[in-house]
C-alpha positions, -999 to +999 in steps of 0.1 A: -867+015+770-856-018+760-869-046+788-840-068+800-843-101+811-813-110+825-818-148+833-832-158+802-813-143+783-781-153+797-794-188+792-802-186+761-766-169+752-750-196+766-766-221+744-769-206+714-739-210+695-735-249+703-771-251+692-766-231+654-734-260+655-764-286+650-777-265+625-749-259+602-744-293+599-775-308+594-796-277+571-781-290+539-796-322+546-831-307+545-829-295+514-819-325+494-829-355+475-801-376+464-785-373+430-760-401+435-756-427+418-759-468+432-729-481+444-723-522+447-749-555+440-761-576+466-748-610+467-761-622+435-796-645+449-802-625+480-833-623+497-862-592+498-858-598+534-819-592+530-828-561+509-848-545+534-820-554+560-798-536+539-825-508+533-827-502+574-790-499+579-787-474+552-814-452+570-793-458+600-761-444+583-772-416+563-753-384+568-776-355+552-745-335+541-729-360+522-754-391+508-731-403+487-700-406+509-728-424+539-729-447+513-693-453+507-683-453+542-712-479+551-698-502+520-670-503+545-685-516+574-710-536+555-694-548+528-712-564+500-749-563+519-755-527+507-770-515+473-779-512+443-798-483+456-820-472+432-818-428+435-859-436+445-845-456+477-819-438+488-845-401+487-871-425+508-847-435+530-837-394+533-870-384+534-875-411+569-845-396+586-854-359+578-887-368+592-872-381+626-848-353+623-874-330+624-891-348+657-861-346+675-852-309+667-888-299+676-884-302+714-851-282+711-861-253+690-893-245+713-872-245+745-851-223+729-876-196+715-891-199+751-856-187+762-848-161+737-857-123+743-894-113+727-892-087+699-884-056+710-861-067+738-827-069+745-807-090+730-832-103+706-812-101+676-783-124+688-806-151+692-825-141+655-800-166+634-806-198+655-842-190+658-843-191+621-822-221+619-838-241+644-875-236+633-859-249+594-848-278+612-883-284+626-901-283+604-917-252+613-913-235+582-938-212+588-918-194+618-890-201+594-904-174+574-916-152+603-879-150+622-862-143+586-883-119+578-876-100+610-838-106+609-841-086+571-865-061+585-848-050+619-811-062+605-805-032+587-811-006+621-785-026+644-759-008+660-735-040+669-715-046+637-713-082+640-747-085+649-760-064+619-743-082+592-750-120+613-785-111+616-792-098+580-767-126+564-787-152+575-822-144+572-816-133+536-802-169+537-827-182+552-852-166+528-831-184+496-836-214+511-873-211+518-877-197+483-860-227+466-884-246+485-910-236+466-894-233+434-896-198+434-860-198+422-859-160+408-862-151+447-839-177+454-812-160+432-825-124+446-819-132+482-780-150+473-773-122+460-787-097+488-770-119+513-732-115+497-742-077+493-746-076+534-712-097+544-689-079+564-682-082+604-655-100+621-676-129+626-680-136+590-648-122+582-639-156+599-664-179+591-666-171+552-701-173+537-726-207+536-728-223+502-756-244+506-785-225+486-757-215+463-752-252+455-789-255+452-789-229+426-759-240+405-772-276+397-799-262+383-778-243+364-786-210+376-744-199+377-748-158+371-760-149+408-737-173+422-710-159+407-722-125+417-721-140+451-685-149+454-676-118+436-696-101+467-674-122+494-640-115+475-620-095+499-641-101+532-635-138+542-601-138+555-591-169+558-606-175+523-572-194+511-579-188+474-614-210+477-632-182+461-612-182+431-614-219+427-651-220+429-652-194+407-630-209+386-649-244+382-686-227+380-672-207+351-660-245+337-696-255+338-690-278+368-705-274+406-677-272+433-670-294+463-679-268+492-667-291+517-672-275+551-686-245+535-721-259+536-721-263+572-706-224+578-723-212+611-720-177+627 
């Protein structure tokens, strides 16, 4: 018999889905090295000191979903004290605020695996995706690997339909990520693909799949298991509004789509 702990896990319930939130918005920034490109001068004879000034306040702004447009929207505020960012800068400045992303995700993900049901327990698998999430976050990478590995392993024998196809969903997600990671981008492609093969459930019926390692894959070109994706989510997202078929329409053009909000998709 499954032990319940009925505090804790309550807890932890009520937390969970405002804490993946945090994670569908900031994973794709831990993945990624900017490929932008510089955007205005400084003031023709500024200073290194002004530079560095400059430097700072783009750390400051950095939004890890969309480099590029930080950029922009700082030109606003700052007018012409920003750039020319070289592509070297603007990844150092990414690399410090992943960094101090990671220190203050840290606290948060242990708090929350010290609420969530051990293995074996009851409602263990509800709390499997943030786990996974979380730990990425963190840095953690190595309990990263641990949740999403559970979440494939016990996924398949769930009863609850939405927590079946939630928990499987993600840790084969999860998996891709780690996998690009390491460059090991044939599993990368292997675990995309396994992930649109488990869609289904209202959840993701509403939600509509996470393109991050997707994107990850096409700009390096790799466009025959993300179109196998797609094809894999065509009839299951409902409020798809014909996005499928334009992604699918611009990878087949040789170009990589604008996801938009679909890199920050959270059950």
């Amino acid at each position: 018999m499954l032990d319940v702990e009925d505090g804790d896990v309550r807890t932890g319930l009520m937390v969970q889905r405002s804490l993946f939130m945090i994670c569908g918005l900031l994973v794709f920034g831990l993945l990624g090295m900017a490929q932008t490109q510089p955007v205005i001068g400084l003031p023709p004879g500024s200073s290194q000191e002004t530079r560095q000034d400059a430097i700072k306040l783009l750390e400051q702004s950095i939004d890890g979903r969309d480099i590029a447009g930080s950029i922009v929207r700082a030109e606003t505020v700052r007018g012409q004290l920003l750039g020319p960012f070289t592509p070297a800068e603007i990844a150092a400045a990414q690399n410090r605020e992943n960094e101090q992303l990671k220190v203050a995700i840290l606290p948060i993900f242990l708090e929350y695996e010290r609420k969530a049901p051990g293995p074996g327990k009851w409602g263990r698998a509800s709390f499997l995706p943030n786990l996974t999430c979380l730990s990425w976050l963190a840095g953690q990478y190595e309990k990263t690997k641990s949740y999403a590995d559970e979440s494939a392993t016990i996924g398949g024998g769930l009863t609850g339909v939405d927590d079946k196809h939630l928990v499987l969903y993600w840790g084969y997600h999860f998996l891709g990520l780690l996998a690009s990671a390491a460059n090991d981008f044939d599993s990368a492609k292997s675990y995309l693909i396994r992930s649109g093969e488990v869609a289904g459930g209202p959840a993701l019926a509403i939600t509509g799949p996470n393109m991050t390692l997707a994107k990850v894959l096409l700009e390096r070109g790799e466009t025959n298991s993300v179109l196998a994706f797609m094809a894999a989510w065509s009839g299951r997202w409902n409020q798809d509004g014909g996005r499928l078929a334009l992604w699918e329409s611009v990878v087949r053009g040789g170009a990589v789509p604008d996801f938009k909000r679909s890199l920050e998709t959270r059950p």
